[in-house]
C-alpha positions as CSV (number, residue, x, y, z in Angstrom):
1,X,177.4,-48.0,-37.8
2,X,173.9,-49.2,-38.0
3,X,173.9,-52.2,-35.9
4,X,176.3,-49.5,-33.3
5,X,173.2,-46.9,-33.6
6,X,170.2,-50.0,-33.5
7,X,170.6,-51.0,-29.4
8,X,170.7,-46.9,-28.6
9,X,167.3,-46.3,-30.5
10,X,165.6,-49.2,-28.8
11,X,166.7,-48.3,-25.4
12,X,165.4,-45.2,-26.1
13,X,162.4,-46.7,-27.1
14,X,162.0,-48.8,-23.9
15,X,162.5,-46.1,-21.7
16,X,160.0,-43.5,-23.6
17,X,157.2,-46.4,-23.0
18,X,158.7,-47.3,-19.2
19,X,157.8,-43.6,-18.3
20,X,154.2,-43.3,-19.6
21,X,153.3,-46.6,-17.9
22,X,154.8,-44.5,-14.6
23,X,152.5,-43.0,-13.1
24,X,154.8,-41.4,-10.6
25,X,157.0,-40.6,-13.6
26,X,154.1,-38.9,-15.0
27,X,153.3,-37.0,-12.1
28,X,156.4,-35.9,-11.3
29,X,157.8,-34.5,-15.1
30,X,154.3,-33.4,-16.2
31,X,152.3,-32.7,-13.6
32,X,154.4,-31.6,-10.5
33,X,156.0,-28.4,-12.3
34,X,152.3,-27.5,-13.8
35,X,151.3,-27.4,-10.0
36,X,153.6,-24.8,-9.5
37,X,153.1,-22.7,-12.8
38,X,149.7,-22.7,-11.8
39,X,150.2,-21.6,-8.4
40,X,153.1,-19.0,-9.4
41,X,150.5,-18.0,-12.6
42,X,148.1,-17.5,-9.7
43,X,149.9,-15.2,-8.1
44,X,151.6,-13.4,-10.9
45,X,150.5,-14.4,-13.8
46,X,147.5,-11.9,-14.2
47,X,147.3,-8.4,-14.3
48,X,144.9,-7.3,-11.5
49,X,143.2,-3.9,-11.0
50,X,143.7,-1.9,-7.4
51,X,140.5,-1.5,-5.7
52,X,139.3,-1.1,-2.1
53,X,136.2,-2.4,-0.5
54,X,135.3,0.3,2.0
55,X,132.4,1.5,4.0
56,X,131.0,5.2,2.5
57,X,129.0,7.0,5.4
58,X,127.8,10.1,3.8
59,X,126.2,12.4,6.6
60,X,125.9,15.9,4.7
61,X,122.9,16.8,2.8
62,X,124.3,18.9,0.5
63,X,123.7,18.2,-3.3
64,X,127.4,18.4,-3.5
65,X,128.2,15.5,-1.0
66,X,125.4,13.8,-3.2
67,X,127.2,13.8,-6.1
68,X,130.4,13.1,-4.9
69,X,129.2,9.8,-3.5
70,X,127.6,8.8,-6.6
71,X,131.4,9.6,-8.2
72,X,133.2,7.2,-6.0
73,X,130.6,4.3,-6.5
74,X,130.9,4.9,-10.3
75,X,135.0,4.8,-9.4
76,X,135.9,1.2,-10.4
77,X,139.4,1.7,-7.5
78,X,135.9,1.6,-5.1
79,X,133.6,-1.5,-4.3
80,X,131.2,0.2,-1.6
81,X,129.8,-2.0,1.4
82,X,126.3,-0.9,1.5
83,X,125.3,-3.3,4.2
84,X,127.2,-1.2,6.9
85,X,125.4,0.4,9.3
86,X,126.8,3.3,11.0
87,X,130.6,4.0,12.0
88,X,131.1,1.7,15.1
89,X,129.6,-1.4,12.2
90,X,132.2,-0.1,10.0
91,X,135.2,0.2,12.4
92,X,134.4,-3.7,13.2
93,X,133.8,-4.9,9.6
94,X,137.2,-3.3,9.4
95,X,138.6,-5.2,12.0
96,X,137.7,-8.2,11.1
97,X,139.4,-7.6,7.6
98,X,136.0,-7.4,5.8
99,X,136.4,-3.7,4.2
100,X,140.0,-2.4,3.7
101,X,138.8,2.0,5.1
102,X,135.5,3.8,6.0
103,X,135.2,7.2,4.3
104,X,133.1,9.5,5.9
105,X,131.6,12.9,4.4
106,X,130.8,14.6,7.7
107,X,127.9,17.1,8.2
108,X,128.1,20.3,5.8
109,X,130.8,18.6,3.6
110,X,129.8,20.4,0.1
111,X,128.1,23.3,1.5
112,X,128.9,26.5,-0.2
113,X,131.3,28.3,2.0
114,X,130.1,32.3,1.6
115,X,133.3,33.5,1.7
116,X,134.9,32.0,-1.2
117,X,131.6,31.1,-3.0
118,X,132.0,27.5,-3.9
119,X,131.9,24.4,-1.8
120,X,134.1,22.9,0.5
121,X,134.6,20.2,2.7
122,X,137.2,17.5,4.6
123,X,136.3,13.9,3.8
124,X,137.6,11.7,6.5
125,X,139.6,8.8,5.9
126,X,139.9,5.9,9.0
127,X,141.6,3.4,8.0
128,X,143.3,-0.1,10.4
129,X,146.6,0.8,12.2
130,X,147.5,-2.6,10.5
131,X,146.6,-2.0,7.0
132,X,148.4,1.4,6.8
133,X,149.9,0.7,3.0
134,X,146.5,0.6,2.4
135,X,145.1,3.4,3.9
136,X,148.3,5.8,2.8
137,X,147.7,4.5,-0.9
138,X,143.5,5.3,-0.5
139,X,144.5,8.6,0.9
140,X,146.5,9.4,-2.2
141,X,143.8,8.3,-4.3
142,X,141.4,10.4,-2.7
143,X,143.9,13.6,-2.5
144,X,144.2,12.9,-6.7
145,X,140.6,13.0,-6.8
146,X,139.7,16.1,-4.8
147,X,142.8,17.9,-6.9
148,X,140.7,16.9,-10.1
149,X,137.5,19.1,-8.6
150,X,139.4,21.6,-7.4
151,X,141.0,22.5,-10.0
152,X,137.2,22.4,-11.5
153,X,136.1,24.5,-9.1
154,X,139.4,27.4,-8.8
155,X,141.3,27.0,-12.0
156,X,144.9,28.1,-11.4
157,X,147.7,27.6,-13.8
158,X,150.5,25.4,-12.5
159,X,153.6,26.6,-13.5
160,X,155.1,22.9,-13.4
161,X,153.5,19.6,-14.7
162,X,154.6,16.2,-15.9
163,X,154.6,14.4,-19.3
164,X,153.9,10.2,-19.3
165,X,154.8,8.4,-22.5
166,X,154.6,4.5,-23.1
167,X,157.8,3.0,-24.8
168,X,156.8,1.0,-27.4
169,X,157.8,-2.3,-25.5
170,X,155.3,-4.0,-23.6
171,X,156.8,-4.5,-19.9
172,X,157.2,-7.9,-18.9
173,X,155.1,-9.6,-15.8
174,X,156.5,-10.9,-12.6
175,X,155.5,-14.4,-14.1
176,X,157.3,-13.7,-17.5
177,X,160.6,-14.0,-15.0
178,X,159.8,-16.7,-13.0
179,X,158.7,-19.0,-15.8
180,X,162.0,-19.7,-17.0
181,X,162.9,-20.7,-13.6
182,X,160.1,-22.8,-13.8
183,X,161.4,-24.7,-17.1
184,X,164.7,-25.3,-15.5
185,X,162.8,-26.6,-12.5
186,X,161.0,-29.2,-14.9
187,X,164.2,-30.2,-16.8
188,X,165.9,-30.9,-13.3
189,X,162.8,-33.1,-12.1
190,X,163.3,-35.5,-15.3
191,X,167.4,-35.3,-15.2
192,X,167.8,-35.7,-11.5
193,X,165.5,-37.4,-10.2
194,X,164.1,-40.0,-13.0
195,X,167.5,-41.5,-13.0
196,X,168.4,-41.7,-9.0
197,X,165.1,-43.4,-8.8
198,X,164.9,-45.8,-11.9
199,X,168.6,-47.2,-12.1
200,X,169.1,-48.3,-8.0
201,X,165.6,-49.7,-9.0
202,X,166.4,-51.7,-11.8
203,X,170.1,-53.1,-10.3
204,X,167.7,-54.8,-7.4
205,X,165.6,-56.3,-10.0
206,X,168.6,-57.4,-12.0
207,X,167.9,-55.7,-15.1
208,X,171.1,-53.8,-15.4
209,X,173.1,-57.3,-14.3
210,X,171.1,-58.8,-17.7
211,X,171.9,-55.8,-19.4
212,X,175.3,-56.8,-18.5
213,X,175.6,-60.1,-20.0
214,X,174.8,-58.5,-23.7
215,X,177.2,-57.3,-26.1
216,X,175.5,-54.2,-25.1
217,X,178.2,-50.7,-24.7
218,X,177.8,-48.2,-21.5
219,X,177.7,-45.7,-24.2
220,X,175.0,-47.2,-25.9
221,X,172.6,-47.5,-22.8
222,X,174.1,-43.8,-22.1
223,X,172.9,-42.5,-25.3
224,X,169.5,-44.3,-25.7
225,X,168.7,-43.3,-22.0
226,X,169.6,-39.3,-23.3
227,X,168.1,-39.8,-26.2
228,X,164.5,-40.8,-24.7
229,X,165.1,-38.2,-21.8
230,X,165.6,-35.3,-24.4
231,X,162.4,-36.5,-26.0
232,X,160.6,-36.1,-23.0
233,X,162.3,-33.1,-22.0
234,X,160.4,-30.8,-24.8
235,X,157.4,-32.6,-24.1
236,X,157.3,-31.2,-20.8
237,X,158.3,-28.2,-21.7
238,X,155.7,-27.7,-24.4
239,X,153.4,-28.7,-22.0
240,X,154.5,-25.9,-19.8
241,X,154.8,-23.3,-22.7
242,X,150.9,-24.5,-24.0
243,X,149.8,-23.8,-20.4
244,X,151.1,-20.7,-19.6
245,X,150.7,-19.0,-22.9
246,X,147.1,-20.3,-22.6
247,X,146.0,-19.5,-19.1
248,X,148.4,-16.3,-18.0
249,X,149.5,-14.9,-21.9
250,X,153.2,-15.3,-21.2
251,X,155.8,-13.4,-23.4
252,X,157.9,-14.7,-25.8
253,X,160.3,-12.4,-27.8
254,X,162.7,-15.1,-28.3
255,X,163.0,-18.0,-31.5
256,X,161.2,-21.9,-30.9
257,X,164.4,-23.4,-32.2
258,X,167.0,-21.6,-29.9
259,X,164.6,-22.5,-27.1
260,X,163.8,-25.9,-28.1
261,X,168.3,-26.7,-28.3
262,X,169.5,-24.9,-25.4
263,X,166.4,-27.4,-23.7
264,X,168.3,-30.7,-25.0
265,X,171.5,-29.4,-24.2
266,X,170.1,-28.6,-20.5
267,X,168.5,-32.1,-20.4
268,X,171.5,-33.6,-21.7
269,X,173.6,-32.0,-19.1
270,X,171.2,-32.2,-15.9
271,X,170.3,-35.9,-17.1
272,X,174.4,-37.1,-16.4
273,X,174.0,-35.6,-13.2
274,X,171.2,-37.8,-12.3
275,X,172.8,-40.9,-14.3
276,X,176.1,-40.3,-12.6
277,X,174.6,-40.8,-8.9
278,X,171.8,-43.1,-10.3
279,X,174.7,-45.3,-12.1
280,X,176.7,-45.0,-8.5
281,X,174.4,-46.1,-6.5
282,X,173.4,-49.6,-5.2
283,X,169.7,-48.9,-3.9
284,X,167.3,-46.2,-3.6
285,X,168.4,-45.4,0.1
286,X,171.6,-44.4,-1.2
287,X,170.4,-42.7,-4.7
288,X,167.6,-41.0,-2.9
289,X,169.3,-38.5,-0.4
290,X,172.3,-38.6,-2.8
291,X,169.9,-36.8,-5.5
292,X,168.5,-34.4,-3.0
293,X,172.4,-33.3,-2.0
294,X,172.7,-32.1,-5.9
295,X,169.1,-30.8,-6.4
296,X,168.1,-28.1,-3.9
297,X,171.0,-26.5,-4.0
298,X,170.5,-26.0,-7.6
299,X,167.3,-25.7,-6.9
300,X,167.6,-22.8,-4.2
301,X,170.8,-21.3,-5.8
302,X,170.0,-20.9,-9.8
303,X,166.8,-19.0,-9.7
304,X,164.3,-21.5,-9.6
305,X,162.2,-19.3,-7.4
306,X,163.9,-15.9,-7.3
307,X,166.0,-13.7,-9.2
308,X,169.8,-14.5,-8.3
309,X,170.5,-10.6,-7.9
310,X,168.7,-10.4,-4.4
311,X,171.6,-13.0,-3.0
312,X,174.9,-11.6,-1.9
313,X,177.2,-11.1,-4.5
314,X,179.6,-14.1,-3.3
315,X,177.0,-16.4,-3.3
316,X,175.9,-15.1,-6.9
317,X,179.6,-15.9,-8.0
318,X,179.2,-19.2,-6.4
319,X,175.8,-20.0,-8.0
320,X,177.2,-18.9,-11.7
321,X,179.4,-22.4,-11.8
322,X,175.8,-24.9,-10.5
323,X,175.0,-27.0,-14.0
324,X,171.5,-25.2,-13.7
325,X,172.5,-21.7,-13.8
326,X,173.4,-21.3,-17.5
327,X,170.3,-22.9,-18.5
328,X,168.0,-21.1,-16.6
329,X,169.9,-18.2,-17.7
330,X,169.7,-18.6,-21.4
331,X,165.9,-19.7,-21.3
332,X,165.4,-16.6,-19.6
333,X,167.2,-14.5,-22.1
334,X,165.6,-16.1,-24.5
335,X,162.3,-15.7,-23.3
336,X,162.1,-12.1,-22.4
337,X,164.9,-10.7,-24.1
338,X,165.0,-12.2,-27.3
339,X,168.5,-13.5,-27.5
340,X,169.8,-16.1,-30.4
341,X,172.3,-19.1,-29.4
342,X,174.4,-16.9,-31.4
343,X,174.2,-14.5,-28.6
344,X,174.4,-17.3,-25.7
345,X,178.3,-18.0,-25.8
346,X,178.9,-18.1,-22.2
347,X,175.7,-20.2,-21.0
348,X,176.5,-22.2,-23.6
349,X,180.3,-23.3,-22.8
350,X,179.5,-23.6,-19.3
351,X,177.0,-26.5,-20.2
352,X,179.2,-27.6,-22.4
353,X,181.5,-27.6,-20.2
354,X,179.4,-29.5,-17.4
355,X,178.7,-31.5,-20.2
356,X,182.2,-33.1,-20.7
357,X,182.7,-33.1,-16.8
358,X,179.5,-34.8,-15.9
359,X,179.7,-37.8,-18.5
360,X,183.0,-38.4,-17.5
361,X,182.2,-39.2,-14.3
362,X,178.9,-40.9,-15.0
363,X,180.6,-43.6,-17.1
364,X,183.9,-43.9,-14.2
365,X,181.5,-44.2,-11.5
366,X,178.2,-46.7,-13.5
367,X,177.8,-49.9,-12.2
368,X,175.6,-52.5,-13.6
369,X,174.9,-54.3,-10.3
């Protein structure tokens, strides 16, 4: 059993080192998917605070208009442009995209009506006929704000109001979900496209046709090639985990260990794939558009980049039986759900199931040459 279990760990051994002296390799298990966590993490990844920049023209005198101005520049949802001169300024800074709205406090805004005996006042809000989710959102804002000195200045009892509670979850980010379609993104870059690149590669040299001429098994070069490919796999993942948990404080309610097997499996799994149209192959001109057939529609199809439940429901049906769906599924419910393998039954027998399907046509369809 030894001497059976000696040719898989130095395969595995050769490949491990062939990578890191790739520097494609490198670039494309490593680096590539950081690119997009970082662009995704970017976008996403951080909570951000709404604010406006607008233009404040304040024409009234009053003490009250005064005051109120010094109240929206203390307002953090505000970041006055003080360098705009006049409206017609204002209404071309806004144009040009500069400042989002140009409030205006007309003349006598704050001046105590006699009537009623406190002030009173319309504020004018202009805002870009092509920014209008803006200006309707400042306009609420500002409506919330008035309602908070009015009810200052004429107290009246409202017979309705509402009670907000936190649950005692904390939410999860836009990034949260995307990152596990990000980790099935990296484990199909090493298990697709490594091996359509590297085996038509190494029949031109002749390697493989060497290979051949030892007492060497398929199902030991099988084996050491999974076994170095499942090494690498959670290196790239921990690299991906390291990064995101470090730069965009990504959740994880879920156990290392659960995460770190249903990883191998998916490497496993997404690795015959590639060593099924890799071993097929003769050249890179056939393995190349060969891998990119299987990928992208994975790719596009599993939730990669968006949540299956925006596609129509047929093509979510189709999608659940692509190799890459179960694992992007159960790293996601891992993630941000907090699920056990325990509780992964059917993403697990479906790449099982791939599993048994994929090898045995990897080692019907391998050639050495």
């Amino acid at each position: 059993m030894k001497k059976e279990l000696l040719p898989v760990l130095t395969f595995a051994r050769i490949d491990i080192k062939r990578l890191f002296r790739d520097k494609v390799g490198i670039f494309f298990v490593f680096v590539f998917p950081l690119i997009f966590l970082l662009v995704f993490g970017g976008l996403f990844g951080q909570d951000r605070d709404i604010s406006f920049n607008i233009a404040l023209i304040n024409e009234s005198s009053t003490e009250f208009a005064t005051d109120f101005e010094e109240r929206l520049r203390d307002n953090e949802i505000f970041v006055v442009d003080d360098e705009v001169a006049g409206l017609d300024d204002a209404q071309e800074q806004m144009n040009r995209g500069s400042i989002d709205a140009v409030i205006t406090l007309p003349d006598g805004f704050g001046a105590v009506n006699p009537d009623v005996g406190y002030p009173t006042g319309t504020a004018e809000v202009l805002y870009d006929r092509g920014n209008e989710q803006a200006g309707v959102t400042l306009g609420s804002i500002m409506e919330s704000i008035f309602a908070g000195i009015n009810a200052e200045l004429v107290p009246v009892e409202a017979p309705f109001d509402v009670a907000v509670e936190a649950t005692e979850i904390e939410g999860l980010t836009t990034l949260d979900y995307i990152f596990s379609g990000l980790l099935g993104f990296t484990i199909l870059s090493l298990g697709v496209f490594g091996p359509t690149t590297v085996f038509p590669r190494m029949k031109e040299k002749g390697i493989l046709r060497r290979y051949n001429t030892t007492p060497i098994k398929v199902w030991q070069y099988f084996a050491g090639n999974v076994l170095s490919n499942s090494f690498v796999g959670l290196l790239a993942v921990a690299l991906m985990f390291i990064v995101a948990l470090l730069l965009f404080n990504v959740s994880m309610r879920g156990d290392y260990l659960s995460l770190a097997v249903i990883t191998i499996l998916g490497t496993v799994v997404l690795f015959g794939v590639g060593l099924a149209a890799g071993g097929w192959a003769k050249n890179e001109m056939q393995a190349a558009p060969l891998a990119n057939l299987v990928a992208f529609p994975m790719m596009f199809l599993s939730g990669v980049f968006f949540p299956r439940f925006l596609m129509p429901d047929w093509l979510q049906t189709a999608s659940d039986f692509l190799p890459l769906t179960p694992l992007i599924d159960g790293l996601r419910l891992i993630i941000t759900e907090g699920r056990t393998l325990l509780e992964l039954g059917p993403e697990l027998a479906m790449l099982g199931g791939w599993l048994i399907v994929i090898y045995a046509i990897a080692f019907k369809v391998f050639r050495w040459e």
